[in-house]
N, C-alpha and C positions, 0 to 999 in steps of 0.2 A: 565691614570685613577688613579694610585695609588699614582701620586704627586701633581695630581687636590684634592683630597680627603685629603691628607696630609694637604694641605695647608691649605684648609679650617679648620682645625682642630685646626692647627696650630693659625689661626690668631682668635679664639676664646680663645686664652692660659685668657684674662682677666676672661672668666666665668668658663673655669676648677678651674683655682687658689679661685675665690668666692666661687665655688661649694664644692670643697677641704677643705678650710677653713669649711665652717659651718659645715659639714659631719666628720670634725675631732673635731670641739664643741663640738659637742651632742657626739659622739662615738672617744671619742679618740683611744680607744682599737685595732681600722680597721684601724691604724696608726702607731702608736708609735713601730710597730716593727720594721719601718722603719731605727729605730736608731740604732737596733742591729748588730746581726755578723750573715749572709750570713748562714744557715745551714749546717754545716760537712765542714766548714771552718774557716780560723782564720781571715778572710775579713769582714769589715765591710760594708753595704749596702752604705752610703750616698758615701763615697770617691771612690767607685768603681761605685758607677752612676754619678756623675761629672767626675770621668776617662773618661766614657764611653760620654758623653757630649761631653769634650774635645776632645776626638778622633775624635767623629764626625764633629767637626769643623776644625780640623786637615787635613781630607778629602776631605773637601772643599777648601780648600789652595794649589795653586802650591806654585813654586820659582818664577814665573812670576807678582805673586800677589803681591811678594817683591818688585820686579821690578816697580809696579804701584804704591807701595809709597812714590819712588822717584821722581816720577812724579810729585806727591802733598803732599812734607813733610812740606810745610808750612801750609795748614791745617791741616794734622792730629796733626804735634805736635802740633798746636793750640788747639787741641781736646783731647787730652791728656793730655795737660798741665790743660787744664779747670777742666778736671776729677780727677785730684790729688791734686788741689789746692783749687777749688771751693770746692768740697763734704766734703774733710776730716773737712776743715774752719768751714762749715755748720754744719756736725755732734757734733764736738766739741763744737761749741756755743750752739745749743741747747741742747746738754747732760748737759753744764754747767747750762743753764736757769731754767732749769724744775729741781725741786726735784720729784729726783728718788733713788734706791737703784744703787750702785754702778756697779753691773754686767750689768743691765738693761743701766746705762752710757758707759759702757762699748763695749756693743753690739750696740750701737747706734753712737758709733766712729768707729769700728771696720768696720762695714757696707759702713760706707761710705767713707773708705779709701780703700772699692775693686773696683772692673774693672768694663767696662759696663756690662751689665747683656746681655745674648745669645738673649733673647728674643726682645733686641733691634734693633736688624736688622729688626726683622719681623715688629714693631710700626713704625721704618722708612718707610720701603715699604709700610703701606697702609697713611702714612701722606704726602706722594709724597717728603719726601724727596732726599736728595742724598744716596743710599742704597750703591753705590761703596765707599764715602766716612763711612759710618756706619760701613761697614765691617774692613774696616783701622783701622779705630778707637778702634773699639769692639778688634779686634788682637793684635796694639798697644797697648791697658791699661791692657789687658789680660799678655800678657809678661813681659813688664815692671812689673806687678803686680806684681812678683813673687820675688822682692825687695820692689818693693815700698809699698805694703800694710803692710807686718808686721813691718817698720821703720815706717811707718806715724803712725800706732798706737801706737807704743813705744814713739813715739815722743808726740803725744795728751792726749795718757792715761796715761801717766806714773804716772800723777800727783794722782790718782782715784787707779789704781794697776800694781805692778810689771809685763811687758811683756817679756817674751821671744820670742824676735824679731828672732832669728835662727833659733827657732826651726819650729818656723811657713814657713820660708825659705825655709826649710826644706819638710813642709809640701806642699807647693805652687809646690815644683818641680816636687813632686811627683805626685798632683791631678793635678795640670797644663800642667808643660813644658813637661815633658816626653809623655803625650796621645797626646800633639800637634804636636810634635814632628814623631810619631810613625802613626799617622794618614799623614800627608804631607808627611812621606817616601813612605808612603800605595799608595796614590792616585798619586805620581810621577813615580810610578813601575805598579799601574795595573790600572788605572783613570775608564779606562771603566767598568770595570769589577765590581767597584763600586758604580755603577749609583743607584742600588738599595737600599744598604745601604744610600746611600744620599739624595734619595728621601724619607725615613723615619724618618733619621735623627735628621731634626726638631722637629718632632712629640715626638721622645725618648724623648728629650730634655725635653720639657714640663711638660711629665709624672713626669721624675724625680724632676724638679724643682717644684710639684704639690704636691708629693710624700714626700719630703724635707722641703716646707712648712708647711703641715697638719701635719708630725708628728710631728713636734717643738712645734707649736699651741696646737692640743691636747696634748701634755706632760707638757706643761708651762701653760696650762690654768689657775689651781689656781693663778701663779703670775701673771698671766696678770688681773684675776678678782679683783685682791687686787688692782693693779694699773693703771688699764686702762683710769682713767680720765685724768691722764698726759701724760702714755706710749704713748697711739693712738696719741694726737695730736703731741708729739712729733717729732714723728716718719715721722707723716706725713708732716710737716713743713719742716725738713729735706728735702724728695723729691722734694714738691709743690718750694721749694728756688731753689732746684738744677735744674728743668726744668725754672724755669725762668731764672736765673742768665745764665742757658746754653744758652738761648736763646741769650740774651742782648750779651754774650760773645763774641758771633759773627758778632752780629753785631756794637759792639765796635769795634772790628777790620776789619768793610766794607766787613763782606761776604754777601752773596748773603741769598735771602728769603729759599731756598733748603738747603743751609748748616747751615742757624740757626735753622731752624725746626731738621737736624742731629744734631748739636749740642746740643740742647735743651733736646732730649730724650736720646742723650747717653751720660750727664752726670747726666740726673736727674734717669737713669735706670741702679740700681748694680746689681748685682751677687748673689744674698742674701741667692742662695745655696752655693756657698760657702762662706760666709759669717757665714752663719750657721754652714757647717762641722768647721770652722776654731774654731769660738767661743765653739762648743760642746767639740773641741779635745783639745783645749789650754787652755779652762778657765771652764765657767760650761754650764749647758743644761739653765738655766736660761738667759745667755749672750746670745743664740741664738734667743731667743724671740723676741728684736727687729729685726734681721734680716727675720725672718718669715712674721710679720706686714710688712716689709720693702716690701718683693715680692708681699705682696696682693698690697699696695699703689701702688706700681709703674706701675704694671700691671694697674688699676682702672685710673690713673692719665694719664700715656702712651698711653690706649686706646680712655680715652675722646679728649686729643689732637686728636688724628689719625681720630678720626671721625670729628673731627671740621677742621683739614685742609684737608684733602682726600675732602670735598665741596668745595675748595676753590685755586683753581691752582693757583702755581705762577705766578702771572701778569708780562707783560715787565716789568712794575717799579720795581717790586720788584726785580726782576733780574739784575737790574743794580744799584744796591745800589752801592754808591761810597764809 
């Protein structure tokens, strides 16, 4: 009952994130505490709820899981490789094209030099894709991430503002690898015992990424009202490119109709709460702002696919794409 209920909940994440967004327009104030420090602590809210994220993904993960990427390391790093080369590519061209203020360029390269976003699994499962291969994927760019996102940026932005790439390093290990880490030690020592924790898991997940969004939104609102005629499309070109090109990518390289529809959504779907804590703690609250837009797009874009091929099973043809 409690993971029938989860789930449904779950694969509504596109109308929390709408609902969040405009509920932090009008009343930023029922938000932005989001950004602070944890009461009668020296913890801040966001990185202690992507901890908590990551743990629960951590959860989810045996050693076996390892084992099933060897199975199929020619797709994942093909999935991998698309999401580090295609996104970063994309964000940077359009930071370059559109005049914007510099942080706002910034957070719009930053974004799309992170991982797939958690929420990608769950757009795969109802778009009938490959959800074994999603999970690969989403783990793969997830670790790697915790090199590759703050050098892709140093390498994209550097020209727009000075990054320190270590320190963000730094930051990756700590909101990343270590909850990942600590979560997989969890579930390889008591698996059962946290069935429950896992069955809600998803659902945390959301919150916080709902929770992450709305306060950025309502605390960046003035900059975004100043430049929202170029920020929105921006932003969203960025995704609308990265769900194509993800697609194509695949089937550039003869995979099947199941694993371009994975592909498609996990590299057009980032991370954009972390994305957010990164730009909030490295640069300013303003550079989180495309990251914020970035989760409402991707949710909104992720979900129309899902509904457009979840009507539309993969045919024999498509399945034997050569």
């Amino acid at each position: 009952m409690l993971a029938r209920v989860s789930a449904r909940l779950v694969n509504l994440f596109w109308l929390w994130t709408l609902l969040g967004t405009g509920w932090a327009w009008f009343f930023p104030e029922h938000f932005t505490w989001f950004l602070g420090m944890i009461p009668g602590t020296e913890l801040k809210w966001i990185p202690v709820g992507l901890g908590i994220i990551m743990l629960g993904m951590g959860m989810t993960l045996t050693f076996a899981d390892f084992r099933e990427v060897l199975e199929m390391p020619s797709w994942v790093g093909l999935g991998v490789s698309a999401q580090f080369i295609i996104m970063p590519l994309i964000g940077w061209s359009v930071a370059t094209a559109f005049a914007l203020p510099d942080q706002f360029k910034l957070g719009i390269i930053l974004v799309s030099c992170c991982p797939g976003g958690t929420a990608s699994n769950v757009v795969t499962y109802l778009a009938r894709g490959n959800l074994a291969l999603s999970v690969m994927m989403t783990m793969g760019s997830t670790l790697l991430a915790i090199g590759m996102t703050p050098y892709l940026t140093k390498a994209y932005a550097s020209a727009i503002l000075e990054v320190n790439a270590w320190k963000m390093v730094v930051s990756m290990v700590m909101i990343v690898l270590l909850p990942i880490v600590v979560g997989l030690v969890l579930n390889s020592m008591a698996g059962k015992k946290l069935e429950a924790i896992k069955k809600i898991s998803p659902l945390v997940s959301v919150v916080v990424i709902v929770l992450i969004v709305a306060a950025v939104v309502g605390a960046t609102k003035p900059g975004i009202l100043a430049h929202w005629q170029t920020l929105l499309p921006a932003v969203f070109l960025v995704h609308a490119f990265g769900f194509g090109l993800g697609y194509f990518w695949g089937r550039i390289f003869g995979l099947k109709e199941r694993e371009c529809r994975t592909f498609s959504i996990e590299v057009g779907m980032q991370n954009s709460g972390l994305g957010s804590e990164l730009a909030k703690t490295h640069f300013t609250l303003l550079a989180a702002a495309p990251c914020a837009i970035s989760a409402f797009y991707h949710c909104m874009i992720g979900s129309f696919l899902a509904s457009l091929w979840r009507r539309r099973v993969p045919s024999k043809e498509d399945l034997e794409v050569s």
